[in-house]
C-alpha positions in Angstrom: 30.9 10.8 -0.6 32.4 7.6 -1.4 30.6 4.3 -1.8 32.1 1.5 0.9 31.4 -1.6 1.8 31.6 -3.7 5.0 34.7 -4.9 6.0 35.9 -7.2 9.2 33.4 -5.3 11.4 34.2 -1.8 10.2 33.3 0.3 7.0 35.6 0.3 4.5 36.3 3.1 2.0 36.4 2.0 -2.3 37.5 4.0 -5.1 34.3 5.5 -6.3 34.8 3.9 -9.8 33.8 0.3 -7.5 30.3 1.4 -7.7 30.2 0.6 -11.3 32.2 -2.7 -11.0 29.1 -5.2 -8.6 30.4 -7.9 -10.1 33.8 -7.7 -7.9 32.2 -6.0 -5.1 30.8 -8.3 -2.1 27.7 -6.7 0.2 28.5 -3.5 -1.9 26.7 -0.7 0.0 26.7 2.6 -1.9 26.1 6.0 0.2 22.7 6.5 0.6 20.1 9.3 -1.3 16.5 9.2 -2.0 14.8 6.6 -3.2 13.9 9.1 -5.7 12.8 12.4 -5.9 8.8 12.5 -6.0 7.6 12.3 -3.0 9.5 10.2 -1.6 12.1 9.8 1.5 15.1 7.7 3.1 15.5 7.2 6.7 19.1 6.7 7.3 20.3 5.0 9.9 22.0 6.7 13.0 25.5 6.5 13.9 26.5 3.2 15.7 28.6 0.4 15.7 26.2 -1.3 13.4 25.8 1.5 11.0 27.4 -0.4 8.7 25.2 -3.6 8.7 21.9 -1.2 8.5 20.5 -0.6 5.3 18.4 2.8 4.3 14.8 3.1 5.4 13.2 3.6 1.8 10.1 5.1 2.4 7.7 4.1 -0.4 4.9 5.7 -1.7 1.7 5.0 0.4 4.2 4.6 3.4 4.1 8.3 4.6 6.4 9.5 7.5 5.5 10.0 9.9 2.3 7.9 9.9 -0.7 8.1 12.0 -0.7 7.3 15.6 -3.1 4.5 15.2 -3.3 4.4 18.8 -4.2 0.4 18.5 -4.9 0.0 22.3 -7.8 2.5 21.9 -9.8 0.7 19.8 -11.4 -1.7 22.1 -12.2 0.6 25.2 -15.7 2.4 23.8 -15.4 5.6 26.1 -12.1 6.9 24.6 -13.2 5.6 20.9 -16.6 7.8 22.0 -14.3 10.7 22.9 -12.0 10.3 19.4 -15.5 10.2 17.5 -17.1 13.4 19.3 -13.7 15.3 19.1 -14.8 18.5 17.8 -11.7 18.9 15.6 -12.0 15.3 14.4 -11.7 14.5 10.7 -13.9 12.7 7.9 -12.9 11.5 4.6 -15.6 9.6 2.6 -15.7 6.5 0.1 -18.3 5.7 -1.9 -18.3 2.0 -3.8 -14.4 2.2 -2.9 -13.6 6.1 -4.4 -12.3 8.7 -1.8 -13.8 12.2 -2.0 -11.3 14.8 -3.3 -11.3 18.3 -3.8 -11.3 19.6 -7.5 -10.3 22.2 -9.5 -10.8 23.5 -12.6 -8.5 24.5 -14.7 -7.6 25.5 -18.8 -10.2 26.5 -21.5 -11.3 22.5 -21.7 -12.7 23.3 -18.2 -11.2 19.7 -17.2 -11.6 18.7 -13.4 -8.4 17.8 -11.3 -8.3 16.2 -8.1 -6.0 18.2 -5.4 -6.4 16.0 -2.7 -8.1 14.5 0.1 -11.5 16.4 1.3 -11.7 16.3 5.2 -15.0 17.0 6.7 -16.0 18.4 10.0 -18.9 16.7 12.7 -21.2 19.1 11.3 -21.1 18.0 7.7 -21.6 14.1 7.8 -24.4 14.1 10.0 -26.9 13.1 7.2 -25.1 10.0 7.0 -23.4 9.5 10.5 -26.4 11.2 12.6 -25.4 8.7 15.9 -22.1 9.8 16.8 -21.9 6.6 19.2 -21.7 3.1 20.0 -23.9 0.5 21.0 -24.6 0.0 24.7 -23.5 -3.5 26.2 -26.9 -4.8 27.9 -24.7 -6.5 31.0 -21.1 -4.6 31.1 -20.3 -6.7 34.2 -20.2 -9.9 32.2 -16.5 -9.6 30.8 -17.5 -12.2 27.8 -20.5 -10.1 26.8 -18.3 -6.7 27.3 -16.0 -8.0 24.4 -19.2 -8.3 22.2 -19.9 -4.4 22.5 -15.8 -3.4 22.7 -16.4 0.0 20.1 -19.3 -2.0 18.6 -21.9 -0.5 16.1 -24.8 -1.8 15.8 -27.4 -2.7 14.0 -25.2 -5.0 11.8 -26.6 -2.7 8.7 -25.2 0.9 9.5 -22.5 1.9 7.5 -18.5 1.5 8.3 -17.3 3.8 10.3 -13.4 2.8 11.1 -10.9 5.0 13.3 -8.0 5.7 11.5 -6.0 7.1 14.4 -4.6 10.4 15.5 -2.3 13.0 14.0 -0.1 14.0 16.9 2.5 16.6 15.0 0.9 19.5 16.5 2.0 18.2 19.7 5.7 18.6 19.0 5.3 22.0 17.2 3.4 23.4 20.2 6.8 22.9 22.6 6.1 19.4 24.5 9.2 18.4 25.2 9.2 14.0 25.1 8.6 14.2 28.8 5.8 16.0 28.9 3.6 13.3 25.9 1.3 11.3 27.5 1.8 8.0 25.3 -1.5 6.1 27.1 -3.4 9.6 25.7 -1.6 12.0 23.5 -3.2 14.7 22.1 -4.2 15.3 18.6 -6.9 15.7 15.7 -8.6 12.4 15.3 -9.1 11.0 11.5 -11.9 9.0 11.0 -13.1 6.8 7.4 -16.9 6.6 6.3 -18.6 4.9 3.7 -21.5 6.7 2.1 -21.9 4.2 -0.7 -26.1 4.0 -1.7 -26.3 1.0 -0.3 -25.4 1.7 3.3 -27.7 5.3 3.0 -31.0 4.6 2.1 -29.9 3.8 -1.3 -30.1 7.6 -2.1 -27.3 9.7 -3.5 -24.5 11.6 -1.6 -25.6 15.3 -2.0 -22.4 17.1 -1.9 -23.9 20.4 -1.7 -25.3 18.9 1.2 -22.3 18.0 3.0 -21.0 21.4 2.2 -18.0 19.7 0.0 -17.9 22.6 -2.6 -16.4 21.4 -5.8 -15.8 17.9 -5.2 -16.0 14.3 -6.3 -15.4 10.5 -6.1 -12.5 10.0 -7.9 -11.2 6.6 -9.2 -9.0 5.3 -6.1 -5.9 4.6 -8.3 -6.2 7.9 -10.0 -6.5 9.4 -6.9 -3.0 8.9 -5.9 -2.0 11.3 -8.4 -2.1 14.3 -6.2 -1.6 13.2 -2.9 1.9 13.8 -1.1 3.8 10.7 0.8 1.6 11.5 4.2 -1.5 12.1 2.6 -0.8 9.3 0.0 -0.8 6.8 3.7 -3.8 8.1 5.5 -5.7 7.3 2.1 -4.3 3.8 2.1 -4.8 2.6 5.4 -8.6 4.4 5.0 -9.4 2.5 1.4 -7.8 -1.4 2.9 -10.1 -0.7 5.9 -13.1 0.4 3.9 -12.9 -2.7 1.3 -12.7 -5.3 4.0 -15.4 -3.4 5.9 -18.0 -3.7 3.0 -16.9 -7.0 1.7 -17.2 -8.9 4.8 -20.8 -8.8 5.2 -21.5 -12.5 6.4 -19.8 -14.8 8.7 -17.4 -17.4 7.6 -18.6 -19.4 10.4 -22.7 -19.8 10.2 -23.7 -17.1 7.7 -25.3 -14.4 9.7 -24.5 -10.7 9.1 -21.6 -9.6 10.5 -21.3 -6.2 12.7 -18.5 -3.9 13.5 -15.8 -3.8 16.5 -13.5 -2.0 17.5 -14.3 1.5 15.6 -14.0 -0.5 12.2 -11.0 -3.0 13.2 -12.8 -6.2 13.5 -16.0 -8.0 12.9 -18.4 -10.5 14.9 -20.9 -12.7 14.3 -24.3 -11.2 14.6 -25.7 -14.5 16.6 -24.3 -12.9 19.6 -26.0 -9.6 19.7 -29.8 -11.2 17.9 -29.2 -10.8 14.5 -28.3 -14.4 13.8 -29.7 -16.7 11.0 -30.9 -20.3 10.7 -31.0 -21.1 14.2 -28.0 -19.3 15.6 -27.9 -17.2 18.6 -30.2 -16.5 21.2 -31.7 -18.8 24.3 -31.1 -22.2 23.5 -29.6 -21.5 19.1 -27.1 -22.5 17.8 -23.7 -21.3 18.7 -21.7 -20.2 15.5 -18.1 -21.1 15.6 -16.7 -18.4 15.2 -17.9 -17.4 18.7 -15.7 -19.7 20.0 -11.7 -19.0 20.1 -9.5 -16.9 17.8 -10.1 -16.3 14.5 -8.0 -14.9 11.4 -11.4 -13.4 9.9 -12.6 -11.5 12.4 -9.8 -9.0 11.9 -8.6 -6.7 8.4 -6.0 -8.8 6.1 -2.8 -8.1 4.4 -1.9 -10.3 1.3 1.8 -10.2 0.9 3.5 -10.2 -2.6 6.9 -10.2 -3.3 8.3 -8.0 -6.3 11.3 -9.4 -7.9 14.5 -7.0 -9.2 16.7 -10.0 -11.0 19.8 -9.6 -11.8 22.1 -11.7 -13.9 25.2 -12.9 -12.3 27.5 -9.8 -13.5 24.8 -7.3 -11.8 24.6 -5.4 -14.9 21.5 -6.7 -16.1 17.5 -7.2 -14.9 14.6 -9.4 -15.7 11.8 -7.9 -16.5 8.1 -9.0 -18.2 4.7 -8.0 -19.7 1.7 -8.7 -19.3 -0.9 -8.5 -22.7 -3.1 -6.2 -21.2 -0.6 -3.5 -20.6 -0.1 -0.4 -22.6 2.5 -0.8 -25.5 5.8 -0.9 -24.4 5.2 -1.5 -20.7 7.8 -3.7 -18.7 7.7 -4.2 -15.0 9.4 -6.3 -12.2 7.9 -9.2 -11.9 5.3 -10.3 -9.2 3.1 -12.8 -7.1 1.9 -13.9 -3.7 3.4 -15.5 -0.8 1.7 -19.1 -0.4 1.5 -20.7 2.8 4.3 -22.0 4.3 6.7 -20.2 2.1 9.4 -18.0 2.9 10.1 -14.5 1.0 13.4 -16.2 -0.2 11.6 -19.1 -1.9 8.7 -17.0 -3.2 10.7 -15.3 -5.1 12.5 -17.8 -6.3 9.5 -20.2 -7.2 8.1 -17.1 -8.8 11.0 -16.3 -11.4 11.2 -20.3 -12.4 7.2 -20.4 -12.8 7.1 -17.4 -14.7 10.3 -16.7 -16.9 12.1 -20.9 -16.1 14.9 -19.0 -14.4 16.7 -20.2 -11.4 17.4 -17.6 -8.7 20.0 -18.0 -5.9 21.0 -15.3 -3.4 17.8 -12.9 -2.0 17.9 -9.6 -0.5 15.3 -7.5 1.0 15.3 -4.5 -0.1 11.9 -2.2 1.1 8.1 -2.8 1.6 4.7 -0.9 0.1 1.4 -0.9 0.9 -0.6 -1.5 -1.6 -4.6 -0.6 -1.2 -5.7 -2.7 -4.2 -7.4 -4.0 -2.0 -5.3 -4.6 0.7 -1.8 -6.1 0.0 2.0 -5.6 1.5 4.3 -5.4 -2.0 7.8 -6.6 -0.8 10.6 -5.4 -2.8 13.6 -7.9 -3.1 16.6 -8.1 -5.6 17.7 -11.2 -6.1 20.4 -12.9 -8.4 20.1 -15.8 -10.8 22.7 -18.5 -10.5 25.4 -19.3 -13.4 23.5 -22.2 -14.7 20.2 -20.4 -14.6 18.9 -21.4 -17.9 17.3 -19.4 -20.7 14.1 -17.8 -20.4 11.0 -20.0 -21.1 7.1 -18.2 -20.6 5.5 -21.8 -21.3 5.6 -22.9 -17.4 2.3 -20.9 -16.5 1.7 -18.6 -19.5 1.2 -15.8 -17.1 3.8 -13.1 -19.4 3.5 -12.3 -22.7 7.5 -11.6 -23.3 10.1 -11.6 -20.7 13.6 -9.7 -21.6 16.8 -9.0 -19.9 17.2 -4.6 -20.0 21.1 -3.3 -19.7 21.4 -0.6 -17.0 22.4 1.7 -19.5 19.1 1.1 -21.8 17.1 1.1 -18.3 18.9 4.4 -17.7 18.2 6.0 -21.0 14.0 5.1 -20.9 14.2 6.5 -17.3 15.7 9.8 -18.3 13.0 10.3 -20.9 9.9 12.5 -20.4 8.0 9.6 -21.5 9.9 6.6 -19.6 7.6 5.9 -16.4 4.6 7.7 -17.8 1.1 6.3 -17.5 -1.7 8.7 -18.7 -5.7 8.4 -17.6 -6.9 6.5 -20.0 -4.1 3.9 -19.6 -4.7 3.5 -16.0 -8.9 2.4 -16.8 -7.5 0.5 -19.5 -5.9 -1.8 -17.8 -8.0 -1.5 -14.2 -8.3 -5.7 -13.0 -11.4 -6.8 -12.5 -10.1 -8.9 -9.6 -7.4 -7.6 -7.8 -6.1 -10.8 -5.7 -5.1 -12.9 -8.8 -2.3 -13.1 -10.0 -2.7 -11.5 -13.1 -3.9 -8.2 -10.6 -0.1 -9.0 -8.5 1.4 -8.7 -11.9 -1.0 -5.0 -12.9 -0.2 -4.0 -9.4 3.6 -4.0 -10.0 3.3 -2.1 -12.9 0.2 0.5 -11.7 0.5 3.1 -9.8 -0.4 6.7 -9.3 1.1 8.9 -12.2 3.3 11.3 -11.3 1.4 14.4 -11.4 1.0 14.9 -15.0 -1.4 14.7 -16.8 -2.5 13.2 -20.7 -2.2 16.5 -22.5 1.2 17.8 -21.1 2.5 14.2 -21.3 1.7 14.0 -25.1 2.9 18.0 -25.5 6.3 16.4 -23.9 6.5 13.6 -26.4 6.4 16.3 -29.0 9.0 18.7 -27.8 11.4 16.0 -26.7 11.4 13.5 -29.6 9.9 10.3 -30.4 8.4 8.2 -27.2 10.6 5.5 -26.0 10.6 2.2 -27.0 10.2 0.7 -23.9 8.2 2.2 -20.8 8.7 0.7 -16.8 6.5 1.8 -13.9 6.9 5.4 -11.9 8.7 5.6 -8.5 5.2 5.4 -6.7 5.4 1.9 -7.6 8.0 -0.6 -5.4 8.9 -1.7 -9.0 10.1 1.7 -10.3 12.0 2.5 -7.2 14.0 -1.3 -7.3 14.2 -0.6 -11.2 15.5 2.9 -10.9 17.5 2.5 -7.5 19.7 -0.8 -9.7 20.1 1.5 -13.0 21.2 4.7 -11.4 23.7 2.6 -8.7 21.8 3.0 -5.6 21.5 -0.7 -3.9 22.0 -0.8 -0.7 23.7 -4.0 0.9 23.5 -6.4 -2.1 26.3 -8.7 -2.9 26.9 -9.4 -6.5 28.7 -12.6 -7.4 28.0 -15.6 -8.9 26.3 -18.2 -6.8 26.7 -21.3 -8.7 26.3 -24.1 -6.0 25.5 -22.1 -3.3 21.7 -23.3 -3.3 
């Protein structure tokens, strides 16, 4: 197939050789592939009279397709929530201080444990630390305001968090329903359920695996973890791990200080005042009422921090911007990263971003695809965007965030890629450089460069670096990170919809 681009409404066909040539190419579009080859996928769009003006779906790692049917309306009616929970074919995975549960095998004469993915377990299994399997009666369900206290509630405010993670509804379409035939108010399917079983929240004893019947198992390091899920697995462990951290973090309300309690199978949180297990005063005949009883409130419900990654090019396309960070391994160079603040666009994120960080001015911005991010809980918004002609040198003394900041060819990007070596992070790397605190933005910056390696491990990666040569130079992140897949998707020609030109005076 030949690359094209849009022209007067319709698509226009370019000599392949164009694809090389951004620089002269406006809104260049190049046929779409893969956003890369491990585990990864690219919806493309249908045919249409605006097929041409759609880019490719990427579907990043942690994205999975299909997802979940989260069924969302569920959450707040109790029966059905009751019926998902008591669903004899319903699903448990379980996280201790943050860690999923994974199966593990062993394997070689160093009797080293792998994980080899996510350990589901039955009703039976988790009753030692789940042994009510429902949720807390509303004292007066004919008062509507004290219904929505008890909507999927669990109570007291101390059990552990149980949240509902939805429904996989696949096995509907391989059994024969044809679309007509789906109930979409109730569709069938096996219901997947998160627990936490951290010491804390069980008595402060220990999880007794052989108790649970897991087998060879353990709680493996939630970034390491990643490393042998697939793309739907790798989704269902992300939405499960953002749910669990703000389930165990937000203990107290924001409003009075009492303990909080759980909604909505996991999906929210109230004030204890309103169900007795207020503090100082609050709740009860004639206490205080806490304000956060009162009206709608951003807390009550699980958070997304959005953070923009930056692929910058220079005005001839044939260049990117890329940084490190001191505490990275040798070599390591990454898009670079931070949050969205309030009241600010993506476009101007990014561009307030590059001039805090390297003193370079961006102009034009284009979205390119989104990850979640469970570290904790953050959207990573991929963008390429272009500096303009008088963009400046680089200059690290604005916030001191980087250690060194460098422009990369596509041709030297290519060559690191095509190495063994090139977007490998072993083990020991990955607890190296594990932050402390993740919402900072140093963590923004680890998270752009972190993610789940690529299924091989330290020993074969260093058994590669001796069979194919010295290790390169340079190293940038895998494709399970948004930053590999803009790095790699520029250097191999794969943009889709980005126009190259210079855009002196165009800010």
């Amino acid at each position: 197939m030949q690359p094209a681009s849009i022209a007067r409404g319709h698509l226009r066909t370019l000599p392949a050789t164009s694809s090389r040539h951004l620089a002269q190419t406006r809104h260049l579009r190049i046929p779409p592939r893969s956003a890369y080859q491990y585990r990864s996928v690219t919806i493309r769009p249908s045919a249409s009279a605006y097929t041409g003006f759609m880019g490719d779906n990427i579907v990043n790692f942690y994205s999975g397709q299909p997802p979940l049917n989260r069924l969302s309306f569920h959450r707040n009616e109790t029966t059905k929530m009751d019926k998902h929970l008591n669903a004899s074919e319903a699903k448990f995975l379980l996280f201790k201080d943050g860690k999923p549960l994974m199966s593990m095998q062993t394997s070689g004469e160093t009797k080293d444990k792998t994980p080899t993915g996510l350990l589901y377990l039955s009703q039976s299994s988790i009753t030692p630390y789940l042994p009510s399997k429902s949720f807390a009666e509303c004292p007066n369900p004919e008062d509507k305001d004290v219904a929505k206290q008890y909507q999927s509630a669990r109570l007291p405010t101390t059990l552990p968090a149980l949240v509902f993670l939805g429904i996989d509804d696949r096995t509907e379409a391989k059994e024969g329903a044809v679309p007509a035939e789906v109930n979409p108010k109730d569709p069938k399917g096996v219901p997947y359920f998160a627990l936490d079983v951290s010491g804390a929240n069980v008595g402060g004893g220990n999880v007794d695996l052989g108790e649970l019947g897991a087998g060879e198992a353990e709680f493996v390091e939630p970034r390491l973890a990643g490393s042998s899920l697939g793309g739907w697995e790798a989704n269902l462990f992300a939405q499960a791990r953002a749910l669990m951290d703000w389930n165990t973090r937000y203990k107290f309300c924001p409003g009075c200080g009492s303990p909080t309690y759980s909604l909505w199978c996991g999906w929210k949180r109230g004030c204890g005042s309103v169900v007795g297990e207020g503090r100082d005063g609050y709740g009860g005949e004639g206490g205080k009422v806490c304000p956060s009883t009162k009206g709608l409130h951003n807390y009550a419900y699980p958070r997304t921090d959005p953070v923009i990654i930056m692929g910058i090019l220079d005005p001839t396309g044939k260049k990117m911007l890329m940084g490190r960070q001191k505490a990275w391994p040798k070599g390591m160079y990454s898009c670079l990263a931070g949050f969205i603040e309030p009241g600010e666009s993506i476009e101007d994120a990014v561009r307030r971003e590059v001039m805090e960080e390297a003193g370079v001015k961006v102009g034009q911005v284009r979205y390119s695809s989104c990850q979640p991010w469970p570290f904790p809980a953050n959207l990573m918004i991929g963008c390429y965007g272009l500096v303009a002609s008088d963009a400046g040198s680089i200059d690290l003394e604005l916030d001191n965030e980087l250690e060194d900041a460098r422009w990369f060819t596509q041709d030297s990007v290519l060559d690191i890629l095509n190495h063994p070596e090139g977007t490998n992070i072993t083990r020991s790397e990955h607890k190296k450089f594990e932050p402390k605190q993740v919402n900072t933005a140093s963590g923004v910056q680890e998270g752009a460069a972190l993610a789940p390696a690529e299924g091989q491990t330290e020993e074969s990666a260093l058994e590669n670096a001796r069979t194919e040569g010295p290790p390169p130079s340079f190293r940038f992140p895998p494709k399970t990170a948004i930053a590999g897949v803009l790095i790699d998707r520029w250097a191999r020609g794969q943009m889709d919809e980005v126009a190259i030109e210079s855009v002196k005076n165009k800010l």
